[in-house]
Jmol script that loads the backbone (N, CA, C; Angstrom):
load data "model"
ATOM      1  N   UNK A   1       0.858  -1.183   0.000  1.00  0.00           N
ATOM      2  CA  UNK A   1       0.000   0.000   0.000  1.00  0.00           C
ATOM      3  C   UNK A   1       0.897   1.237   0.000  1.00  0.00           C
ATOM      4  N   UNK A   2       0.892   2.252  -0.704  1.00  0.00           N
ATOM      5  CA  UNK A   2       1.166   3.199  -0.668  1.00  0.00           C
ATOM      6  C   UNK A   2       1.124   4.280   0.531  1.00  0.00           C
ATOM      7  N   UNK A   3       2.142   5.605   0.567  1.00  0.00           N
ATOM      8  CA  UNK A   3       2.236   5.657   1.802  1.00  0.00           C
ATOM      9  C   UNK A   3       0.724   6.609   1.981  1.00  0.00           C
ATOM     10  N   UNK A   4       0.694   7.838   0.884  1.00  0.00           N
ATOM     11  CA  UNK A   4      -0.463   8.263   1.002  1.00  0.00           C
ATOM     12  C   UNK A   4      -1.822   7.646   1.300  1.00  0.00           C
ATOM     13  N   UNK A   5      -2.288   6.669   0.162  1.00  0.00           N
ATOM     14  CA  UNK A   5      -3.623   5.952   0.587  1.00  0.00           C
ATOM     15  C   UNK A   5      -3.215   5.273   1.980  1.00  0.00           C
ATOM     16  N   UNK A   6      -2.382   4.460   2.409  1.00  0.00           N
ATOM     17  CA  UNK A   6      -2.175   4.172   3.961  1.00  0.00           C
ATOM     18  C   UNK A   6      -2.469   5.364   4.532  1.00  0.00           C
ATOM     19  N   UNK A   7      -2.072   6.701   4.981  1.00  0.00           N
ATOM     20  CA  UNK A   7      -2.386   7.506   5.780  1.00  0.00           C
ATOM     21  C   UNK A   7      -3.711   7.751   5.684  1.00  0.00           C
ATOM     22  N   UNK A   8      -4.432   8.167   4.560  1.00  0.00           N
ATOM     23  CA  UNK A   8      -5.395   8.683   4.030  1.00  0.00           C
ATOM     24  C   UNK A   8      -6.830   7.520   5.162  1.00  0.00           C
ATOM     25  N   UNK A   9      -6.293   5.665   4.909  1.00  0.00           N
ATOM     26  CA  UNK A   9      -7.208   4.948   5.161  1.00  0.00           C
ATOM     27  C   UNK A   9      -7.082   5.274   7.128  1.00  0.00           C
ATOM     28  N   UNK A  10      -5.808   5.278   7.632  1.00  0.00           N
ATOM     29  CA  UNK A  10      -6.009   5.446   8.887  1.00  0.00           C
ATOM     30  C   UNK A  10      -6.575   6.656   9.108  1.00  0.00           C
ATOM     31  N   UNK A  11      -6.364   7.838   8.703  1.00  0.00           N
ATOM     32  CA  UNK A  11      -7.224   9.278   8.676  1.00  0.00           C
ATOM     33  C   UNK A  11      -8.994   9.067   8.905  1.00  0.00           C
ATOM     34  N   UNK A  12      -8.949   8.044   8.019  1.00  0.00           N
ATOM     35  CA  UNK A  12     -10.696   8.180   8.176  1.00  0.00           C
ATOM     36  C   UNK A  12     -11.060   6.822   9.008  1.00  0.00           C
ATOM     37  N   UNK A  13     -10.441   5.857   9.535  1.00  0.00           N
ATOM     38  CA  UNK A  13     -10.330   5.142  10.198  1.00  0.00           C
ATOM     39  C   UNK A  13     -10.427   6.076  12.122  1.00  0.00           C
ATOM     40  N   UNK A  14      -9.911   6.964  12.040  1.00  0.00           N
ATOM     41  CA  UNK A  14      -9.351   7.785  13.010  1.00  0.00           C
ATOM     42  C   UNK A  14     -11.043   8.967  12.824  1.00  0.00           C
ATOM     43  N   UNK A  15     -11.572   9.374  12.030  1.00  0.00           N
ATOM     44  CA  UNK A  15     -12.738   9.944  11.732  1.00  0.00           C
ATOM     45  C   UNK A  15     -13.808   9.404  11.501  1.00  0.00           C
ATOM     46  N   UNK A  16     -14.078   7.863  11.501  1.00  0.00           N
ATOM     47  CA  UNK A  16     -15.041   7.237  12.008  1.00  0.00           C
ATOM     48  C   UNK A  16     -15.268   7.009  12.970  1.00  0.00           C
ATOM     49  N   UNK A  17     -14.317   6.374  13.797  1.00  0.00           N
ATOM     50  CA  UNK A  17     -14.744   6.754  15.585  1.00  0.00           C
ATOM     51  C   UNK A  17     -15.036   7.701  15.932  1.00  0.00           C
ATOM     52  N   UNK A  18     -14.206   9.078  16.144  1.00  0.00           N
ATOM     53  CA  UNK A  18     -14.772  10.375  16.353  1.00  0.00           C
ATOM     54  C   UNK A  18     -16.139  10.180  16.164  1.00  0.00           C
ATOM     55  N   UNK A  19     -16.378  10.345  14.984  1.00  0.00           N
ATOM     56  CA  UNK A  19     -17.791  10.212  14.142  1.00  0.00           C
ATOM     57  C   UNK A  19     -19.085   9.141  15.339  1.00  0.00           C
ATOM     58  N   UNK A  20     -18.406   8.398  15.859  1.00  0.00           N
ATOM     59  CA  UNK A  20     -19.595   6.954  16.148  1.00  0.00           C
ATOM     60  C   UNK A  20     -19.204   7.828  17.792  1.00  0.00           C
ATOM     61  N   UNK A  21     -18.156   8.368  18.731  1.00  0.00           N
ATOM     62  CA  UNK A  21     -17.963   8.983  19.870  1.00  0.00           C
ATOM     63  C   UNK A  21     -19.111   9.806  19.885  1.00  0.00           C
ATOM     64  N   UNK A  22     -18.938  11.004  19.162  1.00  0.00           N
ATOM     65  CA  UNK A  22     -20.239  12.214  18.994  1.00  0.00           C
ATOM     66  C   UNK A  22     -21.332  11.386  18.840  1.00  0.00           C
ATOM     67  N   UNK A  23     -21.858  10.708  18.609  1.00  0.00           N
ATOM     68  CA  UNK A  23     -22.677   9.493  18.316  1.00  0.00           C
ATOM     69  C   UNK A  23     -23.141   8.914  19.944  1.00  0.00           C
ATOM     70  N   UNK A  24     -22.239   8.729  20.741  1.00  0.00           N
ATOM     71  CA  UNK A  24     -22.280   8.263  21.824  1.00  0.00           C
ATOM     72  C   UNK A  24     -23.051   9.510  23.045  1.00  0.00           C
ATOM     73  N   UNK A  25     -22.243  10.718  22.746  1.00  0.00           N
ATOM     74  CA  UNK A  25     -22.172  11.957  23.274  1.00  0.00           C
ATOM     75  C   UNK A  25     -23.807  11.992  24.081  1.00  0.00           C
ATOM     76  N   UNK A  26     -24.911  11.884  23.348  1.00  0.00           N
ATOM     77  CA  UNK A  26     -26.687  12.103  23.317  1.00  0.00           C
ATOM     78  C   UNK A  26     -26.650  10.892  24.529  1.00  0.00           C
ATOM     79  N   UNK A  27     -25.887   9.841  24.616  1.00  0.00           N
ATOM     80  CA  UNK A  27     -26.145   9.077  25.643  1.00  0.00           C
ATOM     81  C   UNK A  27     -25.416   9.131  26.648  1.00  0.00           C
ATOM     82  N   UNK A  28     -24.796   9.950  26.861  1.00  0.00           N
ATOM     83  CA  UNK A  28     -23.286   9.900  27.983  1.00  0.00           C
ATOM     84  C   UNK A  28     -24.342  11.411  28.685  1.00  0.00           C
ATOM     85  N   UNK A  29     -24.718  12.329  28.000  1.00  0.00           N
ATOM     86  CA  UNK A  29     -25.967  13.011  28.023  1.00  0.00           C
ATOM     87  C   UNK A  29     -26.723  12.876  29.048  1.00  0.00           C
ATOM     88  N   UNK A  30     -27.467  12.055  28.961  1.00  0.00           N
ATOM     89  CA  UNK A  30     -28.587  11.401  29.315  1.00  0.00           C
ATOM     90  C   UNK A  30     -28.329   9.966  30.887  1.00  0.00           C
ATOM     91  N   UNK A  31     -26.939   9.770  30.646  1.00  0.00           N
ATOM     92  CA  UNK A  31     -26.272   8.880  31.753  1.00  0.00           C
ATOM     93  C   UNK A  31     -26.098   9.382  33.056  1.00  0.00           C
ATOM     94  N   UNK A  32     -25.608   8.436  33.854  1.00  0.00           N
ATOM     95  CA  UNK A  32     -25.497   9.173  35.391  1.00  0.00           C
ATOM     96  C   UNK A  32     -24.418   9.643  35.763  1.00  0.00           C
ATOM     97  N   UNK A  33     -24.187  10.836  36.570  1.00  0.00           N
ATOM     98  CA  UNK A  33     -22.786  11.610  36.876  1.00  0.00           C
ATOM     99  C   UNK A  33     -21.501  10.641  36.507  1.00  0.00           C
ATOM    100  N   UNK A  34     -21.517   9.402  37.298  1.00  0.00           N
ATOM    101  CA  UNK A  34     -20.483   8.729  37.178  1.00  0.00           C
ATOM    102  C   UNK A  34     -19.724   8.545  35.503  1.00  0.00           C
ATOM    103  N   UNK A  35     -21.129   8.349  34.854  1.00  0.00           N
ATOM    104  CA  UNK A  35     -20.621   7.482  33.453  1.00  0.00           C
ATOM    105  C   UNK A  35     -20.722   9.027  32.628  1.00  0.00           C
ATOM    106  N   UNK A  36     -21.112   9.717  32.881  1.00  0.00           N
ATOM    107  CA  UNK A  36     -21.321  10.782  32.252  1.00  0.00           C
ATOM    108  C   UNK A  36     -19.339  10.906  32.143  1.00  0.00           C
ATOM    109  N   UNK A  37     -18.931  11.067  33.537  1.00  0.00           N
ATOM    110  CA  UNK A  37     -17.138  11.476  33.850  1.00  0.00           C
ATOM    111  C   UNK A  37     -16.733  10.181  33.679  1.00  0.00           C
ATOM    112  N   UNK A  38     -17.061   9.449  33.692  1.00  0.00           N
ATOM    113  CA  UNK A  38     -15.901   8.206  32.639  1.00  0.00           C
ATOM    114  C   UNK A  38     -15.812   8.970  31.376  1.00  0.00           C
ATOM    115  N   UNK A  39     -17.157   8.890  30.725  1.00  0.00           N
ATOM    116  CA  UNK A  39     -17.265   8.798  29.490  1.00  0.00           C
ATOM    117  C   UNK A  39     -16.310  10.330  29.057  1.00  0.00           C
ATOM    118  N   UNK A  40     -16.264  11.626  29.668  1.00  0.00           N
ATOM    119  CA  UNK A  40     -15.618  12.765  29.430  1.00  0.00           C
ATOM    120  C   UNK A  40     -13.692  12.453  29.600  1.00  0.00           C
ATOM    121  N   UNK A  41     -13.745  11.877  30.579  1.00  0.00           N
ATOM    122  CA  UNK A  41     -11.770  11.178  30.455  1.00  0.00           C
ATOM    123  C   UNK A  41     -11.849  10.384  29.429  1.00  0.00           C
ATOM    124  N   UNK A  42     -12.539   9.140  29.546  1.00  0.00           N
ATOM    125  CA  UNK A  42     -12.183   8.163  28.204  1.00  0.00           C
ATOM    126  C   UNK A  42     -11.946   9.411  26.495  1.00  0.00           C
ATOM    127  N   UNK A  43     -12.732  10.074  26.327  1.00  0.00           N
ATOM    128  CA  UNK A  43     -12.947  10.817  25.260  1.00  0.00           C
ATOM    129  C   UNK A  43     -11.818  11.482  25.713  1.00  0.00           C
ATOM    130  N   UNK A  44     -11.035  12.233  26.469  1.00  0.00           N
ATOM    131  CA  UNK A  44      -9.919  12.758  26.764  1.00  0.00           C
ATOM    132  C   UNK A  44      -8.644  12.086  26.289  1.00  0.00           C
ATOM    133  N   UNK A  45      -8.582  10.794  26.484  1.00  0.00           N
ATOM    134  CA  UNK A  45      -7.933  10.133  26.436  1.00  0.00           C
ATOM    135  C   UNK A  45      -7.948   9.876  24.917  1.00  0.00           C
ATOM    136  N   UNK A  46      -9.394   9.369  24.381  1.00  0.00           N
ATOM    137  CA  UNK A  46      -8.788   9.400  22.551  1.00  0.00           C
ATOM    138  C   UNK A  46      -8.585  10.196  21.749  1.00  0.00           C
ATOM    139  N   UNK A  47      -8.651  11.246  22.394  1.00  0.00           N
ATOM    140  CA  UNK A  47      -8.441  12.912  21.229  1.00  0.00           C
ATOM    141  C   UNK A  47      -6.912  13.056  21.634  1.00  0.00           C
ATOM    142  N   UNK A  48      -6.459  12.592  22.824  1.00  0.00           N
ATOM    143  CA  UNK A  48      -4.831  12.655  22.977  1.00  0.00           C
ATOM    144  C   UNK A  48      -4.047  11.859  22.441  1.00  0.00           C
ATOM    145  N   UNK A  49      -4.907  10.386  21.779  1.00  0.00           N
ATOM    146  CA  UNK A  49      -3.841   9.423  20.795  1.00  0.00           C
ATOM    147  C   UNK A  49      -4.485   9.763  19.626  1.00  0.00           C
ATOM    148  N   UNK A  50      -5.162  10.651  19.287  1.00  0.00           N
ATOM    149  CA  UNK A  50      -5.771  10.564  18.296  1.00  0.00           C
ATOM    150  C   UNK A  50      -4.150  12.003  17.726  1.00  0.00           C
ATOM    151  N   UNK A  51      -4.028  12.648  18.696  1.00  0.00           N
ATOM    152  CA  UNK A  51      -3.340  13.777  18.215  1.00  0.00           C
ATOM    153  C   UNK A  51      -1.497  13.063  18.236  1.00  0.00           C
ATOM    154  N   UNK A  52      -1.608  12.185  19.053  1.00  0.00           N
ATOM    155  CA  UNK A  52      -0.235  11.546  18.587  1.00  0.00           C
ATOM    156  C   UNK A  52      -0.253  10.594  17.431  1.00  0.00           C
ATOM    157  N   UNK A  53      -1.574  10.153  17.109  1.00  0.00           N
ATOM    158  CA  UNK A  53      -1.654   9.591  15.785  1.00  0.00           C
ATOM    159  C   UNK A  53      -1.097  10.319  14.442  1.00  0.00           C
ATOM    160  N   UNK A  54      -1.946  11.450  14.699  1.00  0.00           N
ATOM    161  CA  UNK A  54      -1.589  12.689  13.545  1.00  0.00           C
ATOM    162  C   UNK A  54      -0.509  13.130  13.485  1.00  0.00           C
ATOM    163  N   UNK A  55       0.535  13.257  14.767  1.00  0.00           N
ATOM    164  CA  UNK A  55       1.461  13.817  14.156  1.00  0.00           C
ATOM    165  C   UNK A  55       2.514  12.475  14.035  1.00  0.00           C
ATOM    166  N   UNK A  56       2.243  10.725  14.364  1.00  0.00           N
ATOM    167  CA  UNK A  56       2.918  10.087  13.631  1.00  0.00           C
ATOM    168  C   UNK A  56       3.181   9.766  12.096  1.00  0.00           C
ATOM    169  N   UNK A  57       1.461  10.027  11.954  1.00  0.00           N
ATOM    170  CA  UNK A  57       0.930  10.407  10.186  1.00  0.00           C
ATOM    171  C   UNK A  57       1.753  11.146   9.370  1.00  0.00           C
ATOM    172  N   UNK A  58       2.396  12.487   9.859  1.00  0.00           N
ATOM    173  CA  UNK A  58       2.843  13.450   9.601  1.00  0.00           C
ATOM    174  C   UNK A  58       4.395  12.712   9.206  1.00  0.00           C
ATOM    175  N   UNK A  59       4.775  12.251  10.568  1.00  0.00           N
ATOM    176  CA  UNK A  59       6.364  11.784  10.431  1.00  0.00           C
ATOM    177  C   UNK A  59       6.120  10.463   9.202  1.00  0.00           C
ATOM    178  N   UNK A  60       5.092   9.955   9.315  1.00  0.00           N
ATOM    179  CA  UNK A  60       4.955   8.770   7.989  1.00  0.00           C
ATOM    180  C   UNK A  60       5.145   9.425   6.906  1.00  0.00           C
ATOM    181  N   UNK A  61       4.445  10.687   6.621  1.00  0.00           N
ATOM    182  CA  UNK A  61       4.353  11.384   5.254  1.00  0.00           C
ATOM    183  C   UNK A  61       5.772  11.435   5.158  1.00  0.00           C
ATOM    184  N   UNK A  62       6.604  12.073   5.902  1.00  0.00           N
ATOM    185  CA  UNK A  62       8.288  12.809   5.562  1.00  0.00           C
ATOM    186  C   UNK A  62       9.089  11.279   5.833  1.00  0.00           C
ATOM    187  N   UNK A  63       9.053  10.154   6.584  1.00  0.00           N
ATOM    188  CA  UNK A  63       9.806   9.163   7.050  1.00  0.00           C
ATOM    189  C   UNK A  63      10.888   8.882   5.413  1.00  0.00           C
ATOM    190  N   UNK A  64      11.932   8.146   5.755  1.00  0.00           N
ATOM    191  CA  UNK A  64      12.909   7.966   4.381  1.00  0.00           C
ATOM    192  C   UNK A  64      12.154   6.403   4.528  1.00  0.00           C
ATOM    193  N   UNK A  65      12.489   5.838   3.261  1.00  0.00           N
ATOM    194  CA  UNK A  65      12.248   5.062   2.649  1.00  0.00           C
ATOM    195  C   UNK A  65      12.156   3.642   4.136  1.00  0.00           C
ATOM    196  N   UNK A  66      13.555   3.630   4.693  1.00  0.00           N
ATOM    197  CA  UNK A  66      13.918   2.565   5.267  1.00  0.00           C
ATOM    198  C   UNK A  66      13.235   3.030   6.535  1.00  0.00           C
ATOM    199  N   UNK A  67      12.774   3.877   7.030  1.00  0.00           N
ATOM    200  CA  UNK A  67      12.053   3.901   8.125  1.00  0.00           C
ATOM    201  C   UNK A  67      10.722   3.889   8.343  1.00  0.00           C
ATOM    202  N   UNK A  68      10.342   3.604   7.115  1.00  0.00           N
ATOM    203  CA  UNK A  68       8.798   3.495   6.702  1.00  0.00           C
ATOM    204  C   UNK A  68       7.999   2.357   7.696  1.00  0.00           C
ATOM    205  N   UNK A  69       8.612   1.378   7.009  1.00  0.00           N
ATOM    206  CA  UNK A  69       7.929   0.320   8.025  1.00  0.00           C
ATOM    207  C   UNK A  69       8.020   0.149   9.303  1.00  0.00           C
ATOM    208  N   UNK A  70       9.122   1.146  10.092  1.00  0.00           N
ATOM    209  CA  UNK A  70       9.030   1.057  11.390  1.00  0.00           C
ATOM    210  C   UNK A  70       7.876   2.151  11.961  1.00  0.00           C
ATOM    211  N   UNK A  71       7.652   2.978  11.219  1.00  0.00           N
ATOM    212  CA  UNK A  71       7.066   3.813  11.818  1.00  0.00           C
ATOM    213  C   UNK A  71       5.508   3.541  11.093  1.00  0.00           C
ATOM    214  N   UNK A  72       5.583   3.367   9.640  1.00  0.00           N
ATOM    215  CA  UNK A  72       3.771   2.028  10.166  1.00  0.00           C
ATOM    216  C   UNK A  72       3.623   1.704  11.246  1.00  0.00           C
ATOM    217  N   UNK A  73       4.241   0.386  11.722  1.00  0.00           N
ATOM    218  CA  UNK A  73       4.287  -0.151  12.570  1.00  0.00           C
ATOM    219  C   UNK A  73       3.934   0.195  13.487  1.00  0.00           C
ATOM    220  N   UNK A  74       4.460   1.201  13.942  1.00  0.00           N
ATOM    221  CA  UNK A  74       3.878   2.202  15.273  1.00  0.00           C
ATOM    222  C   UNK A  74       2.481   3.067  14.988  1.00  0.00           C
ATOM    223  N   UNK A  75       2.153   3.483  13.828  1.00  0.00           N
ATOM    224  CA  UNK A  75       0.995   4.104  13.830  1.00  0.00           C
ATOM    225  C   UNK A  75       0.108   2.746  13.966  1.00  0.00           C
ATOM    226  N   UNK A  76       0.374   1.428  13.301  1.00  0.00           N
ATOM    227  CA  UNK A  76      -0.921   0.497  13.480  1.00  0.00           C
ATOM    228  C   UNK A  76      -0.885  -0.003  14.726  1.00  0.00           C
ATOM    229  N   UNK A  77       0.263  -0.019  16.067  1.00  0.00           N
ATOM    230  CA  UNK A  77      -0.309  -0.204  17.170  1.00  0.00           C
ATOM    231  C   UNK A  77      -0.875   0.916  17.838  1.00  0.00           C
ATOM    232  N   UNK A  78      -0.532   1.757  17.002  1.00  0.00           N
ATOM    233  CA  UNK A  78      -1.443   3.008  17.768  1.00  0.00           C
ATOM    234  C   UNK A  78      -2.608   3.190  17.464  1.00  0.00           C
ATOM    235  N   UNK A  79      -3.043   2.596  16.816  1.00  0.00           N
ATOM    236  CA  UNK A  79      -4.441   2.592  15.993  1.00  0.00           C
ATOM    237  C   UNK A  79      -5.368   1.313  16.381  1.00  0.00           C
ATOM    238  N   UNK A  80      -4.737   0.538  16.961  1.00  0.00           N
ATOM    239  CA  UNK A  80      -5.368  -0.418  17.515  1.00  0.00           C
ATOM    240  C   UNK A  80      -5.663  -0.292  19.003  1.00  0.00           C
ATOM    241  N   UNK A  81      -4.884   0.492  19.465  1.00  0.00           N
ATOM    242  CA  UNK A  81      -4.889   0.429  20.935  1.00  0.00           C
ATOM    243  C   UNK A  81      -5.713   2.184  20.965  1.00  0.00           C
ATOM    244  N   UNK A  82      -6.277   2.758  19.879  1.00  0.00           N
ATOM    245  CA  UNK A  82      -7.318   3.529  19.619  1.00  0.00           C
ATOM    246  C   UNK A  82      -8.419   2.758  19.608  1.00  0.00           C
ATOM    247  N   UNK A  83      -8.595   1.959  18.834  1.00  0.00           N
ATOM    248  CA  UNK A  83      -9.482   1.077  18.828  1.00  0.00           C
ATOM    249  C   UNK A  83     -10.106   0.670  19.947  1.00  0.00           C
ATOM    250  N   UNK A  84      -9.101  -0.071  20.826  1.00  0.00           N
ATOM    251  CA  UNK A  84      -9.254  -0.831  22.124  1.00  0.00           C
ATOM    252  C   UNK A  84     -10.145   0.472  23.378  1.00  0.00           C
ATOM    253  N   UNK A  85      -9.601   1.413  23.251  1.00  0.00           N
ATOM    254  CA  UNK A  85      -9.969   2.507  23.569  1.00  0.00           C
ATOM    255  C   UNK A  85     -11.469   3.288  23.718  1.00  0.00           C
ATOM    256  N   UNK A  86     -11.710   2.528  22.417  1.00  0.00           N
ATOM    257  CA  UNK A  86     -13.226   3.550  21.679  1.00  0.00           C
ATOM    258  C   UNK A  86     -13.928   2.334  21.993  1.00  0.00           C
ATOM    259  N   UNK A  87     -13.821   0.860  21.958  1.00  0.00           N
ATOM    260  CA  UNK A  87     -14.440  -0.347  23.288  1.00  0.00           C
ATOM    261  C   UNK A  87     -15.279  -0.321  23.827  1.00  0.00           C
ATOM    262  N   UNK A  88     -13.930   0.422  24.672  1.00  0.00           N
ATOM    263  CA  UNK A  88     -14.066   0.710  26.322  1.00  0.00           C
ATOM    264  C   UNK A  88     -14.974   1.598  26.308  1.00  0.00           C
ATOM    265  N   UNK A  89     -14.982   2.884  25.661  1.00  0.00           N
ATOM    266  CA  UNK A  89     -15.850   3.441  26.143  1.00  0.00           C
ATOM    267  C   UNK A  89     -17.646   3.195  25.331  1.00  0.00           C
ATOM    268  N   UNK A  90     -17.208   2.562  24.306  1.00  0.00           N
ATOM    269  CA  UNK A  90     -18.772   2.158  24.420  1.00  0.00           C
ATOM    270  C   UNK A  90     -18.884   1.110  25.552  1.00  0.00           C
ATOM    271  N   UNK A  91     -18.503   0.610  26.213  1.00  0.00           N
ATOM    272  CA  UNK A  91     -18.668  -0.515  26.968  1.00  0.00           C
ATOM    273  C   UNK A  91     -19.255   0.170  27.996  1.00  0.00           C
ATOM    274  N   UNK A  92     -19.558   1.279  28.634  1.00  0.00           N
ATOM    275  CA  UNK A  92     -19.769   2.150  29.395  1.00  0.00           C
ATOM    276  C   UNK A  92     -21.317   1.724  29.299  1.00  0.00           C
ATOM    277  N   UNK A  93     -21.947   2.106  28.342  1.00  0.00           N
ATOM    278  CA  UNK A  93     -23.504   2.213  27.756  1.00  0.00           C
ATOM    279  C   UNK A  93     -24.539   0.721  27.740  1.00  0.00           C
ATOM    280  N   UNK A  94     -23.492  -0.365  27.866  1.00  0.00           N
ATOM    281  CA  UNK A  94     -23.754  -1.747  27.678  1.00  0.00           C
ATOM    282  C   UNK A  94     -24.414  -1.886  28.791  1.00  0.00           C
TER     283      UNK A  94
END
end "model"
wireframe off; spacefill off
backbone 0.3
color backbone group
């Protein structure tokens, strides 16, 4: 995969959660103090890997050739453990 469409697919990979979070928002809303403040840290917490995502994105765009795959590498565990993340906090609502 190319490095652009790779960034491009984690970009909106990274803007579908957002997307399904705000989504969540009407029920975290409507929840009790407690889950209401989970749910406001958890969301704290993925807009802060979400912003070390972006600027690994960034170092992917400029990376040299031979450091490419190390630093994939690191954006897809970072993207998974985004994942793992966005879970949790639907797991809140369950």
């Amino acid at each position: 995969m190319e490095r652009n469409e790779y960034r491009e697919n984690v970009k909106k990979a990274i803007d579908e959660i957002f997307d399904q979070i705000e989504a969540l928002r009407a029920k975290a809303d409507n929840a009790s103090d407690k889950v209401r403040q989970e749910y406001n840290e958890k969301v704290k917490e993925l807009e802060m890997l979400r912003n070390q995502m972006e600027s690994k994105l960034d170092e992917l765009a400029q990376a040299a050739d031979s450091k490419w795959d190390e630093v994939k590498d690191t954006v897809n565990s970072s993207l998974e453990s985004f994942k793992e993340g966005f879970k949790k906090l639907g797991s809140l609502f369950d």
